[in-house]
N, CA and C atoms as an extended XYZ file, in Angstrom:
354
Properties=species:S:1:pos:R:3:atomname:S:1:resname:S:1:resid:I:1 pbc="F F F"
N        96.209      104.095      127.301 N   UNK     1
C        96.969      104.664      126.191 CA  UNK     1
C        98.471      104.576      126.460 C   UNK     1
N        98.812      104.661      127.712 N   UNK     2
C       100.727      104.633      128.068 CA  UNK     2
C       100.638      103.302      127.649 C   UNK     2
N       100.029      102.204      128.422 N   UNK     3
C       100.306      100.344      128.035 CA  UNK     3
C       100.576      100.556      126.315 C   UNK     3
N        99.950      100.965      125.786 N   UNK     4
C        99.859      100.651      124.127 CA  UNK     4
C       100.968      101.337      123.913 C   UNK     4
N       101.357      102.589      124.026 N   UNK     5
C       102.537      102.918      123.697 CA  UNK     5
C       103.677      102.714      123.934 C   UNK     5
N       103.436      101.957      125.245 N   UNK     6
C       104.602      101.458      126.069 CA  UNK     6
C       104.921      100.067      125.031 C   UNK     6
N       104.113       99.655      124.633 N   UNK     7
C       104.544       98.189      123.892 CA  UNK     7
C       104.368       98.447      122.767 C   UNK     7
N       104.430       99.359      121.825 N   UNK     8
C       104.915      100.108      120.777 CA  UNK     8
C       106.505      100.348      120.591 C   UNK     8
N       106.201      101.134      121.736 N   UNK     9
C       107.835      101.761      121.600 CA  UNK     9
C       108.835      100.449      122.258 C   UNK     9
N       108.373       99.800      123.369 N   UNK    10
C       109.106       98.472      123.530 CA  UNK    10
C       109.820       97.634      122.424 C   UNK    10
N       108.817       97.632      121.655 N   UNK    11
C       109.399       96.466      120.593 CA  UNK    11
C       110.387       97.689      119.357 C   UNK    11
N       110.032       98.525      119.254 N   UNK    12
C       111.201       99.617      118.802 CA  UNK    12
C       112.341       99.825      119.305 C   UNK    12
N       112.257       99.389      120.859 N   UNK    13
C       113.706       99.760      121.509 CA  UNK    13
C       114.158       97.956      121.676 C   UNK    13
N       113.130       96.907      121.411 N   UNK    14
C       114.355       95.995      121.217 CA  UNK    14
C       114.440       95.722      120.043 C   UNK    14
N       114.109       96.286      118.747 N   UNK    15
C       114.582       96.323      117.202 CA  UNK    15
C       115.891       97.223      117.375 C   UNK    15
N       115.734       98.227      118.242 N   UNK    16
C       117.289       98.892      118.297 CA  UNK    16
C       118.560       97.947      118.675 C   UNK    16
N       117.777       97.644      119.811 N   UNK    17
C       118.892       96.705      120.580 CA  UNK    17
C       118.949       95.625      119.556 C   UNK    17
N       118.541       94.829      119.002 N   UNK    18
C       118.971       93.997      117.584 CA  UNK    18
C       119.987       94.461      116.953 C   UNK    18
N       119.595       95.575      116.458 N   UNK    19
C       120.606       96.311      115.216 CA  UNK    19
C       121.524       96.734      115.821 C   UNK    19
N       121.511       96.668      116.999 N   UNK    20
C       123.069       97.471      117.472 CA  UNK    20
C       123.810       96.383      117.671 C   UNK    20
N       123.146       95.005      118.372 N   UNK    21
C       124.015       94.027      119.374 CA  UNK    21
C       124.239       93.098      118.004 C   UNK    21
N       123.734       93.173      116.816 N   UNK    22
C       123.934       91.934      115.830 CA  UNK    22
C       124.410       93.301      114.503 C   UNK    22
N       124.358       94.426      114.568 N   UNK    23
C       124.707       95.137      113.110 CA  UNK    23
C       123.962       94.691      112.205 C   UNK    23
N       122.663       94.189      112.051 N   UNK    24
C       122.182       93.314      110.769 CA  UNK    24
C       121.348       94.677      109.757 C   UNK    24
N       121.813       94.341      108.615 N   UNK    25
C       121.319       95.690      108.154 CA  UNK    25
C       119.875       95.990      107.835 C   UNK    25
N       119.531       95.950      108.518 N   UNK    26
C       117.748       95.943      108.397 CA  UNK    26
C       117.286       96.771      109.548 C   UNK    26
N       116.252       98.495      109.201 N   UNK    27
C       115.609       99.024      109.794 CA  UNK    27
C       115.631       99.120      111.107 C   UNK    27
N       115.268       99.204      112.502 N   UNK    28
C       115.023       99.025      113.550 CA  UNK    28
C       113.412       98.941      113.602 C   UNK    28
N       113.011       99.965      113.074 N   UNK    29
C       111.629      100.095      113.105 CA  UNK    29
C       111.005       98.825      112.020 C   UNK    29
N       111.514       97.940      111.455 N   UNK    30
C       111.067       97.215      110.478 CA  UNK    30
C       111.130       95.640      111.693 C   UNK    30
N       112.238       95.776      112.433 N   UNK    31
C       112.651       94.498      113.213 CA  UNK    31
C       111.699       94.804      113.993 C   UNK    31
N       111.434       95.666      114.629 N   UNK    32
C       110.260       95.869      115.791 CA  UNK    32
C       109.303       95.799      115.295 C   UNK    32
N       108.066       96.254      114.485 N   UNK    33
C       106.960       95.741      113.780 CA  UNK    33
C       106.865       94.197      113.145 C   UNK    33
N       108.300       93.640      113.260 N   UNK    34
C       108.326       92.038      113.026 CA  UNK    34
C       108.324       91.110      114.303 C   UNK    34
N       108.872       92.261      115.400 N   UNK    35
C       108.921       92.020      116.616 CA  UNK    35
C       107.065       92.072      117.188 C   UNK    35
N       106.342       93.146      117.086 N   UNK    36
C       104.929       93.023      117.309 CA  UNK    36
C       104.505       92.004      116.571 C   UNK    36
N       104.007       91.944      115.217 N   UNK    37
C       103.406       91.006      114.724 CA  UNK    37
C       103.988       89.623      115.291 C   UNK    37
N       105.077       89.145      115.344 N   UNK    38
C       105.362       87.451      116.116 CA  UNK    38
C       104.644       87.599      117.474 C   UNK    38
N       104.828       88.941      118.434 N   UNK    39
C       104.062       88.652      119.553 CA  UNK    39
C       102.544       88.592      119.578 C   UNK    39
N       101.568       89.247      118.296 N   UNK    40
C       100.686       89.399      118.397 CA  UNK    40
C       100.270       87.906      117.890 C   UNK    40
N       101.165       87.084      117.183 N   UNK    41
C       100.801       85.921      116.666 CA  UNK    41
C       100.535       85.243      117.438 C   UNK    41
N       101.824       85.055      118.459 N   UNK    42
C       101.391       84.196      119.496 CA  UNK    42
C       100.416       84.354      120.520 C   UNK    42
N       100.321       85.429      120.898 N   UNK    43
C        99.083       85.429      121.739 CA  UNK    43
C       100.184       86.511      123.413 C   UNK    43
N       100.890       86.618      123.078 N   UNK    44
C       102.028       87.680      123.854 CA  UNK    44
C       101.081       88.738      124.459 C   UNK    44
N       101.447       89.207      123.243 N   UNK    45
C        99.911       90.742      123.166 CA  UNK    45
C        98.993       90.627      122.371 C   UNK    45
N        97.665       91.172      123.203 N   UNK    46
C        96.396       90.895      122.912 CA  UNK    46
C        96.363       92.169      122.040 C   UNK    46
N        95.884       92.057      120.449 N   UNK    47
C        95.322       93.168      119.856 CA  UNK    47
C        94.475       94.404      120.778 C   UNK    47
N        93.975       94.313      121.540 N   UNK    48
C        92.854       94.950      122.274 CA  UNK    48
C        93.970       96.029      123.028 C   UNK    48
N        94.966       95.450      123.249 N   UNK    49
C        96.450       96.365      124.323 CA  UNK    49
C        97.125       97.377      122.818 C   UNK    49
N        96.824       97.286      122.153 N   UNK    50
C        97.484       98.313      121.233 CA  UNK    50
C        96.405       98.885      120.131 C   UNK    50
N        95.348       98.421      120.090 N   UNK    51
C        94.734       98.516      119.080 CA  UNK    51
C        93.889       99.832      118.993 C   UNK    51
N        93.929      100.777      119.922 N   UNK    52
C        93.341      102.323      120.439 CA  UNK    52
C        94.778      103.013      119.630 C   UNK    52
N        96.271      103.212      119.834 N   UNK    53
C        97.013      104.037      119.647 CA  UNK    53
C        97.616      103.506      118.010 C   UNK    53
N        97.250      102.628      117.968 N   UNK    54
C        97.985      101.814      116.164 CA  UNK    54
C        96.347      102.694      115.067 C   UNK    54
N        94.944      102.275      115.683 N   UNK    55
C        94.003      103.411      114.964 CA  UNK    55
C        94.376      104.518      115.101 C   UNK    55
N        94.941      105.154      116.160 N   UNK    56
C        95.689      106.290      115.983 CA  UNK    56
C        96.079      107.067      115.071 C   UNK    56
N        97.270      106.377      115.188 N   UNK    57
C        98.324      106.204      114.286 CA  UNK    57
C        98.111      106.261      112.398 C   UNK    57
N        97.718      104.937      112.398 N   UNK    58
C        97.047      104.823      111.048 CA  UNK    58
C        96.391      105.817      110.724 C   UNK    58
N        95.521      106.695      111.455 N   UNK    59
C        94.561      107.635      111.156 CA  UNK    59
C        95.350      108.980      110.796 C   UNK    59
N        96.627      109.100      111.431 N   UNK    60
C        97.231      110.165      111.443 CA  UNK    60
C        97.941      109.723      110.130 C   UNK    60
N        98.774      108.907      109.662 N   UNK    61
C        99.195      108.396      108.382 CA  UNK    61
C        99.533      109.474      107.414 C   UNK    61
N        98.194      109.644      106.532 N   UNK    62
C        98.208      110.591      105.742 CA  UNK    62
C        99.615      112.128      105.979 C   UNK    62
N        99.094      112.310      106.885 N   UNK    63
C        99.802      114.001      107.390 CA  UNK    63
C       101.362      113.280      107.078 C   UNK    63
N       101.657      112.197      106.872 N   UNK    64
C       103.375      111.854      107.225 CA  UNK    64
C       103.668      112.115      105.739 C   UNK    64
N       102.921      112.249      104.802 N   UNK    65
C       102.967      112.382      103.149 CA  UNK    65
C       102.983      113.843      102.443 C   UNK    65
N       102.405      114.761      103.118 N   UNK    66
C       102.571      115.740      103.212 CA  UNK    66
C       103.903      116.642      103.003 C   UNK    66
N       104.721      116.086      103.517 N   UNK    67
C       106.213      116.843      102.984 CA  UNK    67
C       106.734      116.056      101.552 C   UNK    67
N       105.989      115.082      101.224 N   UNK    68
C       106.222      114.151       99.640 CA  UNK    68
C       105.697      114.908       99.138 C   UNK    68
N       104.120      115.296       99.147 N   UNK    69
C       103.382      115.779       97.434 CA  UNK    69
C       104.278      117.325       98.126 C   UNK    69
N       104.668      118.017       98.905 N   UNK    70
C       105.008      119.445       98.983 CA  UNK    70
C       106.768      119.338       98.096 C   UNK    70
N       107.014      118.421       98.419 N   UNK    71
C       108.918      118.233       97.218 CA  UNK    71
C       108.351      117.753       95.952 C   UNK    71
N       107.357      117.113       95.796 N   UNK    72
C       106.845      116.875       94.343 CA  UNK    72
C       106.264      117.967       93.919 C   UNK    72
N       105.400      119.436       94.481 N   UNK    73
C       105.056      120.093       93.811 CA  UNK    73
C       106.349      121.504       93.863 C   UNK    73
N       107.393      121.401       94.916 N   UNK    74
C       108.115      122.268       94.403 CA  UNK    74
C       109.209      122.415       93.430 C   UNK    74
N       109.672      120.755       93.041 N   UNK    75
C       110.087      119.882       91.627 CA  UNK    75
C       109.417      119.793       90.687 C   UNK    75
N       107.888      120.388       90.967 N   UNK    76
C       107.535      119.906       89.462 CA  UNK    76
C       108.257      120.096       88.093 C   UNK    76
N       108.686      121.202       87.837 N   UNK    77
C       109.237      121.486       86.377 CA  UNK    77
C       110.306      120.357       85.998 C   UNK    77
N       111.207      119.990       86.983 N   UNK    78
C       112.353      118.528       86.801 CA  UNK    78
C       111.889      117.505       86.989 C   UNK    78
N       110.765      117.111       87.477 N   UNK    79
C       110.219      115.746       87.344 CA  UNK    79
C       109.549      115.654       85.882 C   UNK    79
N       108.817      117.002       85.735 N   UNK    80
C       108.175      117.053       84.013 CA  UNK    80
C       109.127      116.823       83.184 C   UNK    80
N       110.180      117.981       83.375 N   UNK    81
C       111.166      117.625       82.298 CA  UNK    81
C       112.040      116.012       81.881 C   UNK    81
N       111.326      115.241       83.643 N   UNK    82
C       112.675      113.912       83.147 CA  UNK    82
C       111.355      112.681       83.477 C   UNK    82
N       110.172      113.028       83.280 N   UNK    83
C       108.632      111.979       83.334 CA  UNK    83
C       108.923      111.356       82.878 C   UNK    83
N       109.750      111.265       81.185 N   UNK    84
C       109.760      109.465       80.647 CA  UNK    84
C       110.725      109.025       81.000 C   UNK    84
N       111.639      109.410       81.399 N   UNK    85
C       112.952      108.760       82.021 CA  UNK    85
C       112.991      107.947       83.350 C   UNK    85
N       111.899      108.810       84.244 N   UNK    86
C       111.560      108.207       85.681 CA  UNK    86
C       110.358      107.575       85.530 C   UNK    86
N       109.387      107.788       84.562 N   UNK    87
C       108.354      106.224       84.450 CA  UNK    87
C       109.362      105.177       83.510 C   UNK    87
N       109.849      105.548       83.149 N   UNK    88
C       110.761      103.950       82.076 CA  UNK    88
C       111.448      103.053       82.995 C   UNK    88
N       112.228      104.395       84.447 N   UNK    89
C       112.647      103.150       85.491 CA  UNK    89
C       111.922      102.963       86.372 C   UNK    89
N       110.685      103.342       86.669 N   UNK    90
C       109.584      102.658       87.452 CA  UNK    90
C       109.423      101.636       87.248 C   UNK    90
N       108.647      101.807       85.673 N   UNK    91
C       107.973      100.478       85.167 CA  UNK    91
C       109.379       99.424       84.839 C   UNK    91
N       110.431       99.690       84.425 N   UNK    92
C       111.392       98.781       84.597 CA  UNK    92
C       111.704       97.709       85.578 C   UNK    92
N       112.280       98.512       86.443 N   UNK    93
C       112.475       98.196       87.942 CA  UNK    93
C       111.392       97.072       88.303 C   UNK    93
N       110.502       97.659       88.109 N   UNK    94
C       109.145       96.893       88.672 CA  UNK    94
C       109.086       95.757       88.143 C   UNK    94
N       109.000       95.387       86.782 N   UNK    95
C       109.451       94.294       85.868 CA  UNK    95
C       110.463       93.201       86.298 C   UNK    95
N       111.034       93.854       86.620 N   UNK    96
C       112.819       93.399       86.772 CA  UNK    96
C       112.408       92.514       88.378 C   UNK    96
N       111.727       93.196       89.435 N   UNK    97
C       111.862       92.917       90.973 CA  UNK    97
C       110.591       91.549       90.598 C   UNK    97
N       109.792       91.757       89.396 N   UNK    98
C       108.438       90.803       89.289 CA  UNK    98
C       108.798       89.290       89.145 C   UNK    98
N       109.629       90.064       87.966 N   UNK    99
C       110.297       88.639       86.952 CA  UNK    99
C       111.389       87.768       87.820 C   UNK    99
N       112.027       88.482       88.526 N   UNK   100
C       113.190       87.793       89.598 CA  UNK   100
C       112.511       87.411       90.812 C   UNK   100
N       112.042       88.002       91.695 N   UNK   101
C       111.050       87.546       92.543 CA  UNK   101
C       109.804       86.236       91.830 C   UNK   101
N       109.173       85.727       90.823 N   UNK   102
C       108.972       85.085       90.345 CA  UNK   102
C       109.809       84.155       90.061 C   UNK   102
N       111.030       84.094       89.669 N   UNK   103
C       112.157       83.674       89.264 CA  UNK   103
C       112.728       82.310       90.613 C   UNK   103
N       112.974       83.286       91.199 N   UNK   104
C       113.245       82.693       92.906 CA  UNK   104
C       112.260       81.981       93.849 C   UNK   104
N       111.218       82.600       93.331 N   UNK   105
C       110.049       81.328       94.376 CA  UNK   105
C       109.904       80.231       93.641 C   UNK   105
N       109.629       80.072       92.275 N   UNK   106
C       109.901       78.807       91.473 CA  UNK   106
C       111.057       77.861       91.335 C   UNK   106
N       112.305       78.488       92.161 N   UNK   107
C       113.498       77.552       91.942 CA  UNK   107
C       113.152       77.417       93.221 C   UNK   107
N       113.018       77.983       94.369 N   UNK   108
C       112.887       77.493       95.800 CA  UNK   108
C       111.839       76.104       96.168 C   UNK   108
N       110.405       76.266       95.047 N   UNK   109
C       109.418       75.067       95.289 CA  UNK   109
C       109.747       74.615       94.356 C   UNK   109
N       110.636       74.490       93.713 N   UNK   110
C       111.213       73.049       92.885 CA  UNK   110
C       112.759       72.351       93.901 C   UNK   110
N       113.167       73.559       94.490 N   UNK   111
C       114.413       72.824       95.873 CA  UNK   111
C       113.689       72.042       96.866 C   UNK   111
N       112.332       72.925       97.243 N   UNK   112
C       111.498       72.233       98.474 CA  UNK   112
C       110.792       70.935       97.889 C   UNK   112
N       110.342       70.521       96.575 N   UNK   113
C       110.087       69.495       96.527 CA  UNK   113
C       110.859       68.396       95.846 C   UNK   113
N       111.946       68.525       95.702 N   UNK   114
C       112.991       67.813       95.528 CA  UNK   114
C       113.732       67.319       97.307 C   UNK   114
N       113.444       67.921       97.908 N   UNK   115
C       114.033       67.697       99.438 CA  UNK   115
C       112.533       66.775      100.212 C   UNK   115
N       111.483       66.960       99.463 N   UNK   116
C       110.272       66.170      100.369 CA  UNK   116
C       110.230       65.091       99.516 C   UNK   116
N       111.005       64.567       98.517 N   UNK   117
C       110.814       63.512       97.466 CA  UNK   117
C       112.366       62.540       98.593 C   UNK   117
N       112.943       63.074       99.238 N   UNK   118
C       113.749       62.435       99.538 CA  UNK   118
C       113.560       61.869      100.781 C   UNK   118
């Protein structure tokens, strides 16, 4: 259980060291879980070395949501009062990230096959 956590928190403390030594604005904890998955790709670390404290983890999950539905139920009356306003920019938003994200992978495989035609 220390090995697994030890290479948990490893790749967290060199997602830190990323973000500190390059400033790149992206998470620490997001660079380090990009940091596990490339090592688990390659064959670095064996699933079997983390895979006891990540079920863990996952299992514990839920409880991290717990302080969400507890600010959603002590807001309820201002989320009721402003429901169509905050589903209009849900479903907006969502639209908006679909249609542009759609948008951008279709100009990218029309760049990529314009560059393999050459």
């Amino acid at each position: 259980m220390i090995r697994q956590a030890a290479i948990i928190f490893g790749c967290l403390a060199i997602g830190e060291l990323i973000v500190y030594l390059t400033s790149v604005k992206l998470p620490s904890s997001i660079i380090g879980m990009i940091l596990l998955a490339f090592l688990l790709k390659i064959g670095w670390v064996k699933l079997t070395w983390v895979k006891g404290i990540s079920d863990f983890l996952v299992g514990t999950l839920p409880f991290f949501f717990v302080p969400a539905g507890v600010g959603i139920m002590a807001y309820f009356e201002l989320i009721a009062t402003s429901f169509w306003s905050i589903l209009t920019a849900a479903l907006g938003s969502t639209v908006i990230v679909l249609v542009t994200t759609g948008w951008v992978h279709q100009y990218l495989r029309k760049q990529n096959k314009t560059k393999l035609k050459k």
